[in-house]
N, C-alpha and C positions, 0 to 999 in steps of 0.2 A: 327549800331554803327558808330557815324562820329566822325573822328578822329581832334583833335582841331588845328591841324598844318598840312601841305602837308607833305605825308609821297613820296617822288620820288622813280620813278623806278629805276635810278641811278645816282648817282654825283660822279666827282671827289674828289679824296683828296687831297682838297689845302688850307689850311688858310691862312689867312689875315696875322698874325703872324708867318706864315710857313718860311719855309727856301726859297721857290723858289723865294721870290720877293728880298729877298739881291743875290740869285745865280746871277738871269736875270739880275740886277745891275751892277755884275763886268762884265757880257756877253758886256753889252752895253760900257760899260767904257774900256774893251777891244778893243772897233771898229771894232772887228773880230765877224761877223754878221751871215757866210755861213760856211760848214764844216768845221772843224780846231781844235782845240785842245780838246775841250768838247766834241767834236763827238766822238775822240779819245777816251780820256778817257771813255763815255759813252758804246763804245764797249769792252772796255777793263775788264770794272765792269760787265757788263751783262755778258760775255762771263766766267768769275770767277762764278759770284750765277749761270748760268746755267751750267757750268762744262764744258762749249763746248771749242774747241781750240781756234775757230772764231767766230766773232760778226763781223756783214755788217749790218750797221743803213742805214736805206730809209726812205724814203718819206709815207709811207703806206705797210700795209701788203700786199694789191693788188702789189703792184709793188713788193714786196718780195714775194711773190709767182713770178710774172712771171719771174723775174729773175732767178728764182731758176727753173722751166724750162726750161729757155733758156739757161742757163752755161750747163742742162743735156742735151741738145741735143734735146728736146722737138720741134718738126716743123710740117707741114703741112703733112697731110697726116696719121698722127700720133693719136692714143688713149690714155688716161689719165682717170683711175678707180677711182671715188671718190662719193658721196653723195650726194643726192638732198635736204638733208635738212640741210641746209646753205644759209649763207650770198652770193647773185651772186656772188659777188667778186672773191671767190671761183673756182668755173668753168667761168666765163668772163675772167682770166685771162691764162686760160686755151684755151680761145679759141681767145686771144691777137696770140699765137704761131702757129696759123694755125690748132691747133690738138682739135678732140673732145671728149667732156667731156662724157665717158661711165658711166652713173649711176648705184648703187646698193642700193636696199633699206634696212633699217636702222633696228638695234635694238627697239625695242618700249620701251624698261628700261632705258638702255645707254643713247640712240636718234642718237650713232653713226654708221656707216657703220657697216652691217652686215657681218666680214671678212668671215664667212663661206660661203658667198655669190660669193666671189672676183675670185677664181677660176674660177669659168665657164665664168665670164666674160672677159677672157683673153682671147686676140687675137694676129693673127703674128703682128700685128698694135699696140699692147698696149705697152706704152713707160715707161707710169709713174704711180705709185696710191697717191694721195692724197687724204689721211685721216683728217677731223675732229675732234678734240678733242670738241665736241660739250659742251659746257655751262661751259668745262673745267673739265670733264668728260674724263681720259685718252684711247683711243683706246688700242685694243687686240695688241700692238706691237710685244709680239713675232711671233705671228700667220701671220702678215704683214711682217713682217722682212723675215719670215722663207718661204713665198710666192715669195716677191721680188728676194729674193735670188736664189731663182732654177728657174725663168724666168729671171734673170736677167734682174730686172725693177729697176728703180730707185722708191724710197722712201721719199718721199716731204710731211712733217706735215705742216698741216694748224693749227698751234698753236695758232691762233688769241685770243680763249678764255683762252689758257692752261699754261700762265707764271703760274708757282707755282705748278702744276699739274706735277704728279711724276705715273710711269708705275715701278712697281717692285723693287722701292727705286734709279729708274734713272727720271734725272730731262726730262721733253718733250721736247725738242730743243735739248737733247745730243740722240736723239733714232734713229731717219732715217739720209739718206745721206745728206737731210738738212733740216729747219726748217724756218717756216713764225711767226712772232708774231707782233701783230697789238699793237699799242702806241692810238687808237683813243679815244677819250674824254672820252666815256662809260666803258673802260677797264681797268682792275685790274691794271694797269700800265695806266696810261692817260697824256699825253702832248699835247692834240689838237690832231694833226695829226701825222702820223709816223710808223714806221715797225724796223724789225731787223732781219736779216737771220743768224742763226746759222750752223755754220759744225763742221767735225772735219780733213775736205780733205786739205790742200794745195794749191792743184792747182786750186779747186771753188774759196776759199776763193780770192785768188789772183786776178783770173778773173773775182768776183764779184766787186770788188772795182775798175778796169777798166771799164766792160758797166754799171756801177749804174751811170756813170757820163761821158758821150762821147764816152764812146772807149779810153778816154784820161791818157796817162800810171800816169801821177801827178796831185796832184789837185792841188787848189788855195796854201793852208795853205804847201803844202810840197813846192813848188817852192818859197814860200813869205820866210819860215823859213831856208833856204836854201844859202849860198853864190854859187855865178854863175850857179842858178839852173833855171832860165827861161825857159830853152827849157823844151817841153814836144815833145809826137808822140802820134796820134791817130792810134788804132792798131789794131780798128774792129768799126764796126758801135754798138753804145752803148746806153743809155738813160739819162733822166733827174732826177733821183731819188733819189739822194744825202739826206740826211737831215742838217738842219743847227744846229748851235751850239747855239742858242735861243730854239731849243726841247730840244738840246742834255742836257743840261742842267737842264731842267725842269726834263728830264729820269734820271739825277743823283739822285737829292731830292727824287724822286720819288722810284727810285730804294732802295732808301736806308730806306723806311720804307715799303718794301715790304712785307717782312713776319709779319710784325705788321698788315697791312693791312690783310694776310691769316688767320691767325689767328683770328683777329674779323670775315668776312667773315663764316670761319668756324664755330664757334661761334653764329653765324647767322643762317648759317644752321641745328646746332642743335636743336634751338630753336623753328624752323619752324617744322623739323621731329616733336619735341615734343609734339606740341599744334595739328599738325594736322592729327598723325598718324591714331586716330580712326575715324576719319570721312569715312566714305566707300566711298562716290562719288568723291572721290581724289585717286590719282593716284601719290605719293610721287618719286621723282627724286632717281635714283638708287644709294647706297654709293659705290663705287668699294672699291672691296675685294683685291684687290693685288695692289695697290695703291691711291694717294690722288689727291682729287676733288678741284681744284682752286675755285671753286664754283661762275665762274662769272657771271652764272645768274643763279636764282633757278625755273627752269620751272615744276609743277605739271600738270596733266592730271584729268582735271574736266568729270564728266559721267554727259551730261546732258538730255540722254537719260529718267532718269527716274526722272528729274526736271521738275517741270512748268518754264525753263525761259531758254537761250541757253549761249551761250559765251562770245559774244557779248554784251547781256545785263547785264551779270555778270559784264563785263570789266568796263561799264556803271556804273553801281550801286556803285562800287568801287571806281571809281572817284567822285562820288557825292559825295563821302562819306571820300573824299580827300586822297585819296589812288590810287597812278596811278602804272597802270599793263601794261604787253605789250604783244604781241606775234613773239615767234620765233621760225621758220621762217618759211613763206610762202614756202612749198614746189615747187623747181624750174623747175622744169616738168609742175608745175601747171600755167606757165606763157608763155604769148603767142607768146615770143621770141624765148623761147626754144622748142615748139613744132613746131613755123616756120620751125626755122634752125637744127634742132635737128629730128625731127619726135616723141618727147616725147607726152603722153597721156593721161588724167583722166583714173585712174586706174594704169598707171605703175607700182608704188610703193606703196600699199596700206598700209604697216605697216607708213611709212611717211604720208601716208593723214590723216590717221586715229590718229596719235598725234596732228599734224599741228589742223583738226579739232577741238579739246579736250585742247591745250594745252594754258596758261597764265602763263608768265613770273611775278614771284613776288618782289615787291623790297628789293635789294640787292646790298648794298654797305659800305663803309666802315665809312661813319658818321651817319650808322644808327646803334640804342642798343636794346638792347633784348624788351626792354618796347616797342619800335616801329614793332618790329616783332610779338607780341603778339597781340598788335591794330589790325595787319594786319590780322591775324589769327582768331581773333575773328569776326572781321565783315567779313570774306568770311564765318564764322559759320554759322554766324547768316543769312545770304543770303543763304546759303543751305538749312538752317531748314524752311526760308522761302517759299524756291522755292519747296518742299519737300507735 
């Protein structure tokens, strides 16, 4: 079944007729180009729908992660408990800090960190855990909470997938001591490029908006806004991470049809569960039971063992067929970096290989409707029955 339009694995939500292109308008008619009042306000809205006290906008969630281990004290010499199946970003910037990234392998339902795992893997060395909320799928947070807390580790979500993802009726970015959430093209939230650290501490919050931009105690926008406020003081060695007020802007529009956006999303995901719940060579993405699935990507787990054809050619067939799939993620043990520097190994984690194997991300996002989810479900059918 070829579908008579490209159905994408994922697009932003931006019309032509949308709000962002009069936002970006006044942005530019403003002249105020780099952080400054849209950032502002940008963290001030996200930090409201997330419930968190602080919002800290960057440049990328990678840099929001390592910031968020460098305010905890994260450095050389040091372990940090998190997942191999994830985006590098993930542990790269784990190992920006000097500290190495101790993996645990994964749920095969979830796809996240197996918390019952995380104990043994604790050492006098382990500083931090960060967890995945993998496809936007929320983690076991009480179980990691109630860990951190009697080793006293700090607790760092890698929220990249998980804006809208809720643990127990609390939003993911108000759960550990801080939070990573990626802005990048592909994400339920999309402005190009971007991040946003969430807490609820004071003195992070404080000292994250000092090194995301130098070490330097003011930015541009407070000194310009400001009578006789030119002086500043750099007050540690800091970074480049700032975001400007051309995203931040993009992230208000953006923010403000978010739950429009979960909503279809979800919506999406029901309709997937529906059409392909009886299929047996499928392997349906887990719903959590004590909380709600951001659904930012919908990855099933194909058995191609008892197909005539493998993953690969599935992927293939799919796109002939104008339906593009993907896969996430190549588990990180399984690359040659990590095994250099790391001593990781084919075999480490087998529940990870064994998904990684099996698994294709299918398209999911918010301009697509139930008629396009069915197309999709139909011809992976019909490729089953073929390959069968």
């Amino acid at each position: 079944m070829i579908s008579k339009k490209l159905i994408p694995l994922s697009r932003p939500w931006i019309d032509a007729d949308g709000p962002e292109i009069p936002a970006l308008k006044e942005v530019f008619s403003s002249r105020w180009l780099s952080t400054g009042p849209k950032c502002q306000e940008f963290e001030q809205r996200f930090s409201q729908y997330i419930g968190a006290k602080h919002s800290i906008a960057v440049n990328s969630c990678t840099a929001a992660l390592h910031l968020s281990l460098h305010v905890s004290g994260v450095g050389p010499g040091d372990e940090v408990i998190t997942t191999p199946y994830t985006f590098t970003a993930t542990s790269e910037a784990i190992g920006y800090t000097g500290a190495k990234p101790v993996m645990i392998d994964i749920d095969p339902l979830t796809l996240n960190l197996d918390s019952s795992q995380v104990e043994a893997a604790i050492t006098p060395r382990t500083k931090a855990i960060v967890p995945v909320h993998m496809a936007g799928h929320p983690c076991e947070m009480d179980n990691l909470t109630e860990i951190c807390n009697r080793y006293n580790l700090v607790l760092i979500d890698d929220a990249a997938h998980a804006i809208s993802s809720q643990y127990r009726g609390t939003m993911i970015g108000n759960t550990g001591n801080l939070s990573a959430f990626s802005f990048h093209a592909t994400k339920n939230l999309a402005i190009g490029e971007g991040g946003m650290i969430t807490t609820n501490c004071d003195e992070l919050a404080k000292r994250l908006k000092v090194v995301r931009l130098h070490g330097i105690t003011k930015d541009a926008w407070k000194r310009q806004s400001r009578k006789d406020s030119w002086y500043y003081e750099v007050v540690e060695q800091g970074f480049k991470y700032n975001l400007s007020d051309i995203q931040a802007v993009l992230g208000l529009c953006q923010l403000a049809k978010l739950e429009k956006q979960f909503e279809i999303r979800n919506m999406l995901a029901k309709v997937y569960q529906n059409e392909l719940s009886a299929v047996s060579q499928i392997t349906l993405p887990k719903v959590p039971v004590d909380g709600k699935h951001a659904w930012h990507l919908f990855i099933i787990q194909l058995d191609c063992q008892h197909l005539n054809t493998d993953r690969s050619e599935m992927i293939r067939q799919l796109r002939t067929a104008n339906i593009e799939c993907g896969v996430h993620y190549i588990p990180l043990h399984l690359f040659p970096y990590y095994q250099e520097t790391y001593g990781y190994q084919i075999g480490d984690f087998p529940s990870a290989e064994s998904v990684y194997k099996q698994a294709i991300s299918l398209p999911m996002h918010a301009l697509l409707d139930s008629d396009d989810v069915r197309t999709v479900a139909n011809a992976l059918k019909q490729l089953i029955e073929d390959a069968c």
